[in-house]
Each structure stands twice: as C-alpha cells, then as structure tokens.
VEXVODREN-755994 format. One record per residue: x, y, z of N, C-alpha, C in turn; residue in one letter; residue number from 1. Coordinates in Angstrom, 2 decimals. Atoms other than C-alpha are relative to their C-alpha. Last residue first. Example, Ala and Ser with C-alpha at 12.3 -4.5 7.8 and 13.67 -1.06 7.14 Angstrom:
// residues 2
      n.c1      n.c2      n.c3     ca.c1     ca.c2     ca.c3      c.c1      c.c2      c.c3   code   pos
     -0.82     -1.19     -0.06     13.67     -1.06      7.14     -0.77      1.09      0.73      S     2
      0.89     -1.19      0.00     12.30     -4.50      7.80      0.90      1.20      0.00      A     1
This chain:
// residues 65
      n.c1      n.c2      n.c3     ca.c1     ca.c2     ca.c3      c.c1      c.c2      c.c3   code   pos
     -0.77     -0.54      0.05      9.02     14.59      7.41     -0.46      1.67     -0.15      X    65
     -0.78      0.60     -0.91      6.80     12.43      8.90      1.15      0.97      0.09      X    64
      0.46     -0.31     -1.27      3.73     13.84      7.06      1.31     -0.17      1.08      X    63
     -0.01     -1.22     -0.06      5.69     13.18      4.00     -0.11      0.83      1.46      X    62
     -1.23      0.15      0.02      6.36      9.38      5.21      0.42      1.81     -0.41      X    61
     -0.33     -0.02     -1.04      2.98      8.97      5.64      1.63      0.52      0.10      X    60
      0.68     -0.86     -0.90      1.79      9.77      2.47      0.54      0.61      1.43      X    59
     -0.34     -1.65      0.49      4.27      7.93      0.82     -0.68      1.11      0.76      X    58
     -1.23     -0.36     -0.97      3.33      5.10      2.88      0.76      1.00     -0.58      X    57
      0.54     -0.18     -1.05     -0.68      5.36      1.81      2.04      0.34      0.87      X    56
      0.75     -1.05     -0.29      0.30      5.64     -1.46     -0.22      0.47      1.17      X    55
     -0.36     -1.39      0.74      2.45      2.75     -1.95     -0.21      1.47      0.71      X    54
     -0.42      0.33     -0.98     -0.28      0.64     -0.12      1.01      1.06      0.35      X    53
      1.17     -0.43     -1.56     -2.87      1.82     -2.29      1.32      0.37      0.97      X    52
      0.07     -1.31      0.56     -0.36      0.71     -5.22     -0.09      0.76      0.74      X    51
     -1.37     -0.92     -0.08      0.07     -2.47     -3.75      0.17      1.32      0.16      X    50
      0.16      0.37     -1.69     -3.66     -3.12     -3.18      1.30      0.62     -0.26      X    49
      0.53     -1.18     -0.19     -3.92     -1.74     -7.38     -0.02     -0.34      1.83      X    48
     -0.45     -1.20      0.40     -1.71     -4.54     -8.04     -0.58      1.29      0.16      X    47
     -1.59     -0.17     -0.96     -2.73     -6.96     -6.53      0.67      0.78     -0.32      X    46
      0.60     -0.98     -1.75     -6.88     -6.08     -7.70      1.56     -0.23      0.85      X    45
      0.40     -2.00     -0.33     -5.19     -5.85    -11.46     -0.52      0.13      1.24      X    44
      1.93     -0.25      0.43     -3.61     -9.70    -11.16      0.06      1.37      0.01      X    43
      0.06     -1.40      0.53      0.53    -10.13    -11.02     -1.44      0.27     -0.47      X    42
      1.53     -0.62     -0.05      0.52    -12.88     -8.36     -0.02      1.26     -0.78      X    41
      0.76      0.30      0.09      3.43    -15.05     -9.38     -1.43      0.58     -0.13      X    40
      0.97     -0.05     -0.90      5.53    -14.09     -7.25     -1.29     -1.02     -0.65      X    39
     -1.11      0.60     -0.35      8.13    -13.13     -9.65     -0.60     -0.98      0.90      X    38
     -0.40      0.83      0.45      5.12    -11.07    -11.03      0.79     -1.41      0.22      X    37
      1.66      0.92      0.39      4.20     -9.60     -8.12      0.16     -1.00     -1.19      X    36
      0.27      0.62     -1.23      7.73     -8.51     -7.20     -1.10     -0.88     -0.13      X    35
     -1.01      0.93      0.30      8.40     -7.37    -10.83     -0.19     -0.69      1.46      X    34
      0.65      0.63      0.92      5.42     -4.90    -10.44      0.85     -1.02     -0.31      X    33
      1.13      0.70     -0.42      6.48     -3.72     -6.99     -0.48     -1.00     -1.02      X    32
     -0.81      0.91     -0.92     10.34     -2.91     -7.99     -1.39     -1.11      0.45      X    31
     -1.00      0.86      1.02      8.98     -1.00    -11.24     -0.09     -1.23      0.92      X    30
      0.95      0.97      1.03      6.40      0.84     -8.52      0.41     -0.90     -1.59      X    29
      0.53      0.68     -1.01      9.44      1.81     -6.64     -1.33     -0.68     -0.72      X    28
     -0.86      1.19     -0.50     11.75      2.59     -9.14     -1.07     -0.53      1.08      X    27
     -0.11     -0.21     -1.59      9.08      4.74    -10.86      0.81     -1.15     -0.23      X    26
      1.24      1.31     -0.31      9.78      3.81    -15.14      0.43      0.76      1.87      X    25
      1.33     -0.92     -0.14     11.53      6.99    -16.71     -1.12     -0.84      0.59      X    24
     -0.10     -0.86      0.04     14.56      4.48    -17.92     -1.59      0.90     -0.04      X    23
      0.05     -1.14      0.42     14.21      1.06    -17.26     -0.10      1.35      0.10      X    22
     -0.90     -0.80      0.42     16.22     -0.57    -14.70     -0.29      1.17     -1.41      X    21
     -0.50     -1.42     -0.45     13.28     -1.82    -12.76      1.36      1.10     -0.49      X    20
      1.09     -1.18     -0.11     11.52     -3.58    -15.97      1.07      1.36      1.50      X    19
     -0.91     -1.30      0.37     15.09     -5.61    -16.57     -1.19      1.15      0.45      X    18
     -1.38     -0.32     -0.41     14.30     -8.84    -15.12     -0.06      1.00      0.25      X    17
      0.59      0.08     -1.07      9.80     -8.82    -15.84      1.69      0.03      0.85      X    16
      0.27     -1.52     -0.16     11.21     -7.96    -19.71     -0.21      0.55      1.60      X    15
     -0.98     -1.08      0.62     13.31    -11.00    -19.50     -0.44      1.30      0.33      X    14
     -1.20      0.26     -1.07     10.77    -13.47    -17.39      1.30      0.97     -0.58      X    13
     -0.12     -0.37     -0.90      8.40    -12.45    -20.35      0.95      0.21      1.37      X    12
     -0.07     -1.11      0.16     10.29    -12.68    -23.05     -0.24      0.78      1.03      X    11
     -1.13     -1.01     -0.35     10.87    -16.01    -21.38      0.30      1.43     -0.51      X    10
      0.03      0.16     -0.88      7.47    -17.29    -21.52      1.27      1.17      0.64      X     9
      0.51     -1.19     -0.57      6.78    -16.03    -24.58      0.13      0.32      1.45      X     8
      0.88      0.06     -0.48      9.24    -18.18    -25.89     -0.77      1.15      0.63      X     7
      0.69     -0.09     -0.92     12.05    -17.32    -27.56     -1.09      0.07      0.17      X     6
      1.15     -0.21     -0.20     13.20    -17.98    -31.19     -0.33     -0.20      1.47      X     5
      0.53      0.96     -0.84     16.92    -19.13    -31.56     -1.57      1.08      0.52      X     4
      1.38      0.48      0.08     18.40    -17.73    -34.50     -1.48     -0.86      0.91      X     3
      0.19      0.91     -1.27     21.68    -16.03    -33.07     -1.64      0.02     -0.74      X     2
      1.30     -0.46     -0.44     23.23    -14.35    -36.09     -0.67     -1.11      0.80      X     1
C-alpha cells in the first residue's frame, strides 16, 4: 500500500490533468478550464471571458453552417 500523502498542490495539478477526459464534462469547456489553470489564470472574470468567447464562436459557427 502506497502511503505517500499528496499535496494539495498536486491533487490539484492531477485533477487539472485528467479534468478533459472526464466523463459528461464539455470537451471544450474541460479543455478551457485546464488551459487557465495551466496558465495560471483560473479567476471567475477568466473564466466567464472564455465562456463568452465560447459562446460567441458557437454562435457563429451555427450561423455558418
């Protein structure tokens, strides 16, 4: 049995790995929230700009098609 206690640091940097391969998670807003993180910048107004951003090229991208 592997007793080695992780940091929070690296639970994080683990969960912030694997987030786009979970199951029922958007791949594209998975891919954004691990970007920001990785990054560094994971705040709620960079994340809701993303989001926007998201939104706005989904939009477009209907319209397109």
């Amino acid at each position: 049995m592997n007793s080695e206690v992780k940091s929070g640091q690296e639970i994080l940097d683990n969960f912030f790995d694997k987030i786009e391969s979970i199951e029922d998670v958007d791949p594209k807003i998975s891919k954004i929230i691990s970007e920001l993180y990785k990054e560094g910048a994971l705040t709620e107004a960079r994340i809701k700009n993303e989001l926007q951003q998201l939104r706005i090229q989904e939009k477009d991208e209907v319209k397109a098609n």
